[in-house]
C-alpha positions in Angstrom: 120.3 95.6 88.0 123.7 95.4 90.3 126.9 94.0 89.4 129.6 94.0 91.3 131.6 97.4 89.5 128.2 99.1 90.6 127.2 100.7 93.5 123.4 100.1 94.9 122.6 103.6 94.6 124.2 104.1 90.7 122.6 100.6 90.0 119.6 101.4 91.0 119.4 105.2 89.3 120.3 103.1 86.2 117.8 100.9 86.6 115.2 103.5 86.8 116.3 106.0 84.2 116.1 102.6 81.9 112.6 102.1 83.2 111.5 105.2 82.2 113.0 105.6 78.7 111.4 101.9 77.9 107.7 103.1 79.1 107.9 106.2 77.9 108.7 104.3 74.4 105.7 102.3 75.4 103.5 104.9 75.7 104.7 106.6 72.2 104.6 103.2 70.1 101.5 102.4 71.5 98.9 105.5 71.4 95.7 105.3 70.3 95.9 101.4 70.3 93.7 99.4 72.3 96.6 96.9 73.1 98.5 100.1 74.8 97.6 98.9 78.7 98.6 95.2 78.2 101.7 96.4 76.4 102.8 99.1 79.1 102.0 96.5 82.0 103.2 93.6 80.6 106.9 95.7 80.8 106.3 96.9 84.2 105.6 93.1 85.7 108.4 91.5 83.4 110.9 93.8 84.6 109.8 92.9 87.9 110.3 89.5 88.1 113.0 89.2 85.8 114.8 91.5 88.4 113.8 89.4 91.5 116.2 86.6 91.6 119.5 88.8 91.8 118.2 91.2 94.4 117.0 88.3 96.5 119.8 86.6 96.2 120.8 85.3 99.8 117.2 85.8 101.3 115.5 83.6 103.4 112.8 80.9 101.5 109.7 82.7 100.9 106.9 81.9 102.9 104.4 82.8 100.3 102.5 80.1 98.2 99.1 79.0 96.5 96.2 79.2 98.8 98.2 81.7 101.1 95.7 84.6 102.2 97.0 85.9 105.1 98.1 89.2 103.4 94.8 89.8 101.6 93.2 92.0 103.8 95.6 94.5 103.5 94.8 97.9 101.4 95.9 97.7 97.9 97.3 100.7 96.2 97.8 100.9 92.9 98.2 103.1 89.7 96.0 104.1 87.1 97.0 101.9 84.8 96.9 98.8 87.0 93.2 99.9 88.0 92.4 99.9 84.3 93.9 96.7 83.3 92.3 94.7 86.6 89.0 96.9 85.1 89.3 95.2 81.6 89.7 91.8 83.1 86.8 92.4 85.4 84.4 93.2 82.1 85.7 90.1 80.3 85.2 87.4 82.5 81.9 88.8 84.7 79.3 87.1 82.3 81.1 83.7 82.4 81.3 84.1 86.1 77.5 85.4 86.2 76.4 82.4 84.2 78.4 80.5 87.1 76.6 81.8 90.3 79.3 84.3 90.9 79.2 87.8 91.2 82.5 89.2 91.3 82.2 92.7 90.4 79.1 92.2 93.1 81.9 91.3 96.1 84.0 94.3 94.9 81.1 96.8 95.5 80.3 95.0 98.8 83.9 95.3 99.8 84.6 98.6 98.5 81.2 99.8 100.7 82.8 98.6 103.9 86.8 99.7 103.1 85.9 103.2 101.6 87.9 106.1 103.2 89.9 103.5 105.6 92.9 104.3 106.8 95.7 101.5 106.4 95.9 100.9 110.1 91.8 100.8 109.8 92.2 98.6 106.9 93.7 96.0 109.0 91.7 96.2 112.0 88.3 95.6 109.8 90.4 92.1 108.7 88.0 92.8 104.8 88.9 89.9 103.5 90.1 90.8 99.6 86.9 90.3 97.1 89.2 89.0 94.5 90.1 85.9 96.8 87.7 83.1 96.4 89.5 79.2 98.6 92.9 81.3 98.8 93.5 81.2 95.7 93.7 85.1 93.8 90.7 84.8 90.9 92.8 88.5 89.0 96.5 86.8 90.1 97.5 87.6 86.3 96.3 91.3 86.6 97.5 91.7 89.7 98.9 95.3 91.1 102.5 95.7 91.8 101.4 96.0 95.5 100.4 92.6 95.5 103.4 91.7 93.6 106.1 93.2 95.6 104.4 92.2 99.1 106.4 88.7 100.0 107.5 87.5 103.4 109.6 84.7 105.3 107.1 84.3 107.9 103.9 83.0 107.6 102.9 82.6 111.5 104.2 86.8 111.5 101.6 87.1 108.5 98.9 85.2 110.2 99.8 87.1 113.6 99.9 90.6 111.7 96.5 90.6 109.5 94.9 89.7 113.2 96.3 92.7 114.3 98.7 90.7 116.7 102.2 92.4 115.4 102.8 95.5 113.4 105.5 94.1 111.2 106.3 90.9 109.3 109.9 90.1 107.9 109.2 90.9 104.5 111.2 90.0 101.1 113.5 93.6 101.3 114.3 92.6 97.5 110.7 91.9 96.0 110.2 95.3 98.1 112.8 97.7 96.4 111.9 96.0 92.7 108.3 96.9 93.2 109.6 100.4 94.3 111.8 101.2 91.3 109.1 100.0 88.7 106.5 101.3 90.1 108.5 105.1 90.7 109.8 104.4 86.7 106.1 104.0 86.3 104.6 106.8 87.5 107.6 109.1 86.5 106.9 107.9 82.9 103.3 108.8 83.4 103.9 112.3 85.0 106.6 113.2 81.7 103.3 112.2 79.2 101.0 114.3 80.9 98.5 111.9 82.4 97.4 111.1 86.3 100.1 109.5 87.8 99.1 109.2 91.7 98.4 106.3 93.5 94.8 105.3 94.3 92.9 102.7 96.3 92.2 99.7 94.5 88.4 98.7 95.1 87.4 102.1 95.1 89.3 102.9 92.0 87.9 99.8 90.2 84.3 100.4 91.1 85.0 104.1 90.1 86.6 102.4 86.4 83.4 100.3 85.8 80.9 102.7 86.7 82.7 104.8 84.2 82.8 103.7 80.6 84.9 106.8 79.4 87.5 106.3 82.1 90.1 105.1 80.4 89.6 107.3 77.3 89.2 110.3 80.0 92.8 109.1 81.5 94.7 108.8 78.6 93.2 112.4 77.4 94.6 113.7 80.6 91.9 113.4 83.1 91.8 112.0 85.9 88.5 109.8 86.6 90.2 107.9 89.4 90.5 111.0 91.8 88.2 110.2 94.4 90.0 106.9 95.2 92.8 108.7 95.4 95.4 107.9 98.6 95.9 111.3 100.7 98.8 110.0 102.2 100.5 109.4 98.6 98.9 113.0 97.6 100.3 114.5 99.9 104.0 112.8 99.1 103.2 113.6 95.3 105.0 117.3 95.3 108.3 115.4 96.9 108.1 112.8 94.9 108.2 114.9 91.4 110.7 117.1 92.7 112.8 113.5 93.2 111.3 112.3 89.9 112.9 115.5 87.8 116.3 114.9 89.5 116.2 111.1 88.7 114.6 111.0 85.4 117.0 110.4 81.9 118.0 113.6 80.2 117.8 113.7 76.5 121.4 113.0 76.2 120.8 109.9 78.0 
């Protein structure tokens, strides 16, 4: 994303407008297929980590690693597409899981009934442990949100200190931050251009919105938006900034 003829700021605006062009590509090459979500996501998390190691370049170790929770109590956001995609995993692997004693889609409506309508700071204070976590170890880790992917941090005492409420900020991964940013912004941008939902929702309450909803993604990709309710006012609120920056940052067709 940066080299060193390139400024943060013109890197960056690059690295969006390229962003953009390749979903919106994505989204073209891919309508009316049923592969379109993998295809669409898979881009958005490859160019995530494939951008992580030169923007985290002299960073502290990560503290982050299998059977690490600390983090999972946090509210996840996430766009529709992500919601869909964790949705389609969710019908796939319930009836093995059913047949197993576990009721995952079960702990995500018991979660969701607790976390509905919480603010972030009431989010934490509850300490709802995330339903998708079963012996720290993340049972949806391959469908994961971007939120989840971009959250990273040096500290793990600062983690364990913050999801107790102890300390309002950890020292997080600044890189894995502004990667998540840019692909998720190229992301909804992309959406916005093609006409569909493009805001950014709670995840439980999306997801339980997504399976109670067969037509969901059919209504999303016709335009509608099914996921409204789960909708994040502070992000709603943000949205009308946020396409004003969006149309000054987007490619033009000369581009």
């Amino acid at each position: 994303m940066n080299t060193p003829n390139t400024s943060p700021d013109t890197a960056a605006r690059a690295f969006f407008q390229a962003l953009h062009q390749a979903f919106d590509q994505t989204l073209v090459a891919y309508q009316g297929q049923p592969a379109w979500l993998e295809a669409l996501l898979s881009q958005a998390f490859d160019s995530f980590q494939g951008n992580l190691a030169a923007q985290c370049d002299g960073e502290p170790p990560l503290a982050c690693h299998r059977g690490c929770d600390s983090c999972c109590t946090l509210r996840v956001s996430a766009t529709a597409p992500e919601v869909l995609l964790v949705a389609r995993f969710l019908r796939a692997v319930q009836p093995r899981l059913l047949e197993r004693g576990i009721d995952l889609v079960g702990r995500l409506r018991e979660a969701n009934a607790r976390t509905q309508g919480l603010s972030e700071a009431e989010r934490v204070a509850l300490r709802q442990p995330c339903p998708f976590v079963a012996q720290g170890v993340c049972v949806v880790y391959g469908v994961r949100p971007l939120a989840c992917r971009g959250h990273a941090s040096h500290d793990v005492v600062a983690c364990r200190q913050a999801a107790a409420g102890e300390v309002a900020q950890v020292p997080y991964s600044q890189g894995h931050w502004m990667v998540r940013s840019l692909v998720q912004n190229a992301l909804q941008s992309a959406l916005r251009e093609s006409g569909r939902a493009w805001a950014s929702y709670e995840l439980n309450h999306a997801l339980c919105l997504a399976l109670d909803d067969a037509q969901a993604e059919a209504a999303w990709l016709a335009g509608a938006d099914p996921l409204a309710a789960a909708a994040l006012p502070e992000a709603a609120a943000e949205a009308p900034e946020m396409a004003r920056v969006f149309d000054q940052l987007k490619p033009t067709a000369a581009q």
